[in-house]
NULO-172228 format. One record per residue: chain; x, y, z of N, C-alpha, C in turn; residue number from 1. Coordinates in pm, 1 decimal. Atoms other than C-alpha are relative to their C-alpha. Layout:
% NULO-172228
<chaine=A | npx=X | npy=Y | npz=Z | capx=X | capy=Y | capz=Z | cpx=X | cpy=Y | cpz=Z | num=NUM>
...
//
This chain:
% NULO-172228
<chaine=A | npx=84.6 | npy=-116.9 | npz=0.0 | capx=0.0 | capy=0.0 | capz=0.0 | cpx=90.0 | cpy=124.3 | cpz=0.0 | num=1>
<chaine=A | npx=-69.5 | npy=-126.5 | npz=-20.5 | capx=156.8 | capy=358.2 | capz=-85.9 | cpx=-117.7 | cpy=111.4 | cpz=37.6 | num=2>
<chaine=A | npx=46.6 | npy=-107.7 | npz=-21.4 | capx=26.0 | capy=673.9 | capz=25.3 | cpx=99.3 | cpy=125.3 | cpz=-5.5 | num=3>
<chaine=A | npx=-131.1 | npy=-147.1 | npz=13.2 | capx=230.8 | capy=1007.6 | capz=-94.6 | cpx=173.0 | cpy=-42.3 | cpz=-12.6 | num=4>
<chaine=A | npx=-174.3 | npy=27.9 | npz=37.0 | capx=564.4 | capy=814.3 | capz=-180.5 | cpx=-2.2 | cpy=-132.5 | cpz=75.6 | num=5>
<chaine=A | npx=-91.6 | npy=77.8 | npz=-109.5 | capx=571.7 | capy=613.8 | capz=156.6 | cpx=-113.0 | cpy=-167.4 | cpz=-6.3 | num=6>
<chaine=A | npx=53.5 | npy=67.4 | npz=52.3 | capx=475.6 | capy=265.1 | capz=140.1 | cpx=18.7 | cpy=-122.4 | cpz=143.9 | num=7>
<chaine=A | npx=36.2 | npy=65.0 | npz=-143.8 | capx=322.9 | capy=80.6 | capz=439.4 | cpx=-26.8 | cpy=-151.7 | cpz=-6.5 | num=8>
<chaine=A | npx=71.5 | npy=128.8 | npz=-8.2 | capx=275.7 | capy=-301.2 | capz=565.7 | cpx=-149.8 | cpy=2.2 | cpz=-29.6 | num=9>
<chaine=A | npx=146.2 | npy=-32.1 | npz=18.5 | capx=-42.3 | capy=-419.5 | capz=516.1 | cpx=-94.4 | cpy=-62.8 | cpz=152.8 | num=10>
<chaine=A | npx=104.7 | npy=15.4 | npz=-179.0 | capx=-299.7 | capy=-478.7 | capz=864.4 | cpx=-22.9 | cpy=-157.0 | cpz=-28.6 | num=11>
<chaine=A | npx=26.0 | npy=225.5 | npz=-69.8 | capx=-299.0 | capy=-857.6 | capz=1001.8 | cpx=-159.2 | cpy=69.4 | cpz=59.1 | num=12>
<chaine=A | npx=72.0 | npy=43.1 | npz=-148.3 | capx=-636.5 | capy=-879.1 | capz=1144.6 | cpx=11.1 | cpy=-138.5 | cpz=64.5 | num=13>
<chaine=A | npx=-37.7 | npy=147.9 | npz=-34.3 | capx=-607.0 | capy=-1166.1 | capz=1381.9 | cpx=-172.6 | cpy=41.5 | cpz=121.7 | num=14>
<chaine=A | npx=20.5 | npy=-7.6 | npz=-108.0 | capx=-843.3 | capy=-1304.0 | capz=1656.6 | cpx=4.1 | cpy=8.7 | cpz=127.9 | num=15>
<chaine=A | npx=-70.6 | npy=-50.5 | npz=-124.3 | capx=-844.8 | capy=-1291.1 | capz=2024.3 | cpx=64.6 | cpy=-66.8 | cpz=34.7 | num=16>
<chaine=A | npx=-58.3 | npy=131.0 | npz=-21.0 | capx=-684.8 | capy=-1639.5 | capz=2063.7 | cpx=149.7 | cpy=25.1 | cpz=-48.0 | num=17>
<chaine=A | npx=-89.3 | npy=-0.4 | npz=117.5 | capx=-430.9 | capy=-1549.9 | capz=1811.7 | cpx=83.8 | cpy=168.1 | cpz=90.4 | num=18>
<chaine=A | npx=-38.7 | npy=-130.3 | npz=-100.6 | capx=-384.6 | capy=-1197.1 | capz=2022.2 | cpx=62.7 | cpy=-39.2 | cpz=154.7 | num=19>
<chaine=A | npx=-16.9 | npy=95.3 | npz=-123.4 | capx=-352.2 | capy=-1377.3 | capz=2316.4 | cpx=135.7 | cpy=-21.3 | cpz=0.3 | num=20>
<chaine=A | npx=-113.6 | npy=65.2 | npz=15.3 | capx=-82.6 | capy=-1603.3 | capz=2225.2 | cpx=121.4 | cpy=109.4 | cpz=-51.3 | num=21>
<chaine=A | npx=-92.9 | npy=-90.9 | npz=39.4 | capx=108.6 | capy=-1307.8 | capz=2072.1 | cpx=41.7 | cpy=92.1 | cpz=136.1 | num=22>
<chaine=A | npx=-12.8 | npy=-36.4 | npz=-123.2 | capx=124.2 | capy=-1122.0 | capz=2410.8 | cpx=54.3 | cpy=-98.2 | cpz=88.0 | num=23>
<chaine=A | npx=-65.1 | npy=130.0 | npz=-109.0 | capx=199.2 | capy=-1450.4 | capz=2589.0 | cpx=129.7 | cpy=-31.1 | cpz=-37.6 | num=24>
<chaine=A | npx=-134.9 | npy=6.9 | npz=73.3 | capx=521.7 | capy=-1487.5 | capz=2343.4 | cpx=60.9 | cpy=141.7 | cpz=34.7 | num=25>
<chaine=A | npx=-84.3 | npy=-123.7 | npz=-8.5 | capx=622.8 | capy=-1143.4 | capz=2391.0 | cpx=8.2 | cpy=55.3 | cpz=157.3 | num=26>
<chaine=A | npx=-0.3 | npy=-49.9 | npz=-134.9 | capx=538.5 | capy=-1106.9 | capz=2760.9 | cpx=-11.0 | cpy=138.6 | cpz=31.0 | num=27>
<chaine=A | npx=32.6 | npy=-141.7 | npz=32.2 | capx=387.9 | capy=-780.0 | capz=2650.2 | cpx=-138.3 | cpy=25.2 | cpz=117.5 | num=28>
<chaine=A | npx=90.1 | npy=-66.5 | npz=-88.0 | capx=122.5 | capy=-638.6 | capz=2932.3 | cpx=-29.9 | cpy=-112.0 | cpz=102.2 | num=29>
<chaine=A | npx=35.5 | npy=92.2 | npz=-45.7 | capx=99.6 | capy=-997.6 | capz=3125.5 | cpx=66.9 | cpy=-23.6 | cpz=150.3 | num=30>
<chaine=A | npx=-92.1 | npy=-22.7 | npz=-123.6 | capx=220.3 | capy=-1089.5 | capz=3463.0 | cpx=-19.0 | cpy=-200.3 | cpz=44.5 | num=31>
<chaine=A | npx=15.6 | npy=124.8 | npz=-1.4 | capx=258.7 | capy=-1427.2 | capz=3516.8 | cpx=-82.8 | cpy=-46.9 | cpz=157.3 | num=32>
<chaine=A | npx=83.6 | npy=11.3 | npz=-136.7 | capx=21.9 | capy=-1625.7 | capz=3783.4 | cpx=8.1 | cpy=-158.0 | cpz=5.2 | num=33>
<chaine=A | npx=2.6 | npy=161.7 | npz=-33.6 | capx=66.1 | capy=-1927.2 | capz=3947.0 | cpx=-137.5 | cpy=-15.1 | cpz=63.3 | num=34>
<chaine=A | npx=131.8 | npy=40.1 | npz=-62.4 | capx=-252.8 | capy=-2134.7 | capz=4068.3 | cpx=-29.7 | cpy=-153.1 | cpz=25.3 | num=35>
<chaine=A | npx=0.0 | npy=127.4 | npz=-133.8 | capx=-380.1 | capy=-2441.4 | capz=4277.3 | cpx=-145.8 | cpy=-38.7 | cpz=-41.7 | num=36>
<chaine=A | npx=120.3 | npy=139.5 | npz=0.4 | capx=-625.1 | capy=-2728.8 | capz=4224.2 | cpx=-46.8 | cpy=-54.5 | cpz=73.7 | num=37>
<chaine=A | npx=10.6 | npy=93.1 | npz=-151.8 | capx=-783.9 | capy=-2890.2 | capz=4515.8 | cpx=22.4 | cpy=-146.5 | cpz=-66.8 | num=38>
<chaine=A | npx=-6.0 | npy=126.2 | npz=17.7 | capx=-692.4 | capy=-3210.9 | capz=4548.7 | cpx=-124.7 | cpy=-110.2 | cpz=57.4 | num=39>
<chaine=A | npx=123.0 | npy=47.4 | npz=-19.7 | capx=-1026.3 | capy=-3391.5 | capz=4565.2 | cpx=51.0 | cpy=-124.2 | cpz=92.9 | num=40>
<chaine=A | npx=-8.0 | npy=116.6 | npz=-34.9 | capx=-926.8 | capy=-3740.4 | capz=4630.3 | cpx=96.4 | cpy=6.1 | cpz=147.8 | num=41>
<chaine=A | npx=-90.0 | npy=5.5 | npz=-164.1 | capx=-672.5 | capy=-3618.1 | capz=4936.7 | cpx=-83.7 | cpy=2.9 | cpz=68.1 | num=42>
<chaine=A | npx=119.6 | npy=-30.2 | npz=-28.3 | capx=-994.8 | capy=-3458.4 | capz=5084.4 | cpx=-128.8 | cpy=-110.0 | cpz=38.0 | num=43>
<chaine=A | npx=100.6 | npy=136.0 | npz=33.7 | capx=-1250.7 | capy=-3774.4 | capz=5024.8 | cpx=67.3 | cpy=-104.4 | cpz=104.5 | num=44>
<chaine=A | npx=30.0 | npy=74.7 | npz=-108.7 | capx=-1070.8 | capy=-3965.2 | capz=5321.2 | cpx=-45.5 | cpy=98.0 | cpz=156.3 | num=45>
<chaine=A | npx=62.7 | npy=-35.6 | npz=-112.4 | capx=-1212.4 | capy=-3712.3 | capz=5551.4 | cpx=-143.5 | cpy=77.4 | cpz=7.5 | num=46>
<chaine=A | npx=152.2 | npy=-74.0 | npz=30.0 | capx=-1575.2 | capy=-3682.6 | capz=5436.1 | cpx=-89.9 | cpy=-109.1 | cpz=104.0 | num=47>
<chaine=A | npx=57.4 | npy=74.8 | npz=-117.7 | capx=-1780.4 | capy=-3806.1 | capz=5704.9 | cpx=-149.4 | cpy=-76.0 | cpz=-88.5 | num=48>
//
């Protein structure tokens, strides 16, 4: 695409999945988070 001489990429649209993963590769605005599962079956020998 030119406009007045200068001559530009052309626009990716992408989805949000696809946005996502591009931020997650670049570690652009993200903060990383750790997180926890109950463990059901530990739990289940003390269900009355």
């Amino acid at each position: 695409m030119k406009h007045h001489g200068m001559v530009y990429p052309p626009i990716e649209l992408i989805d949000g999945e696809k946005l996502i993963d591009m931020l997650e590769q670049l570690e652009l605005g993200l903060k990383p988070v750790k997180t926890y599962e109950i463990d059901k079956a530990f739990f289940s020998e003390f269900q009355t």
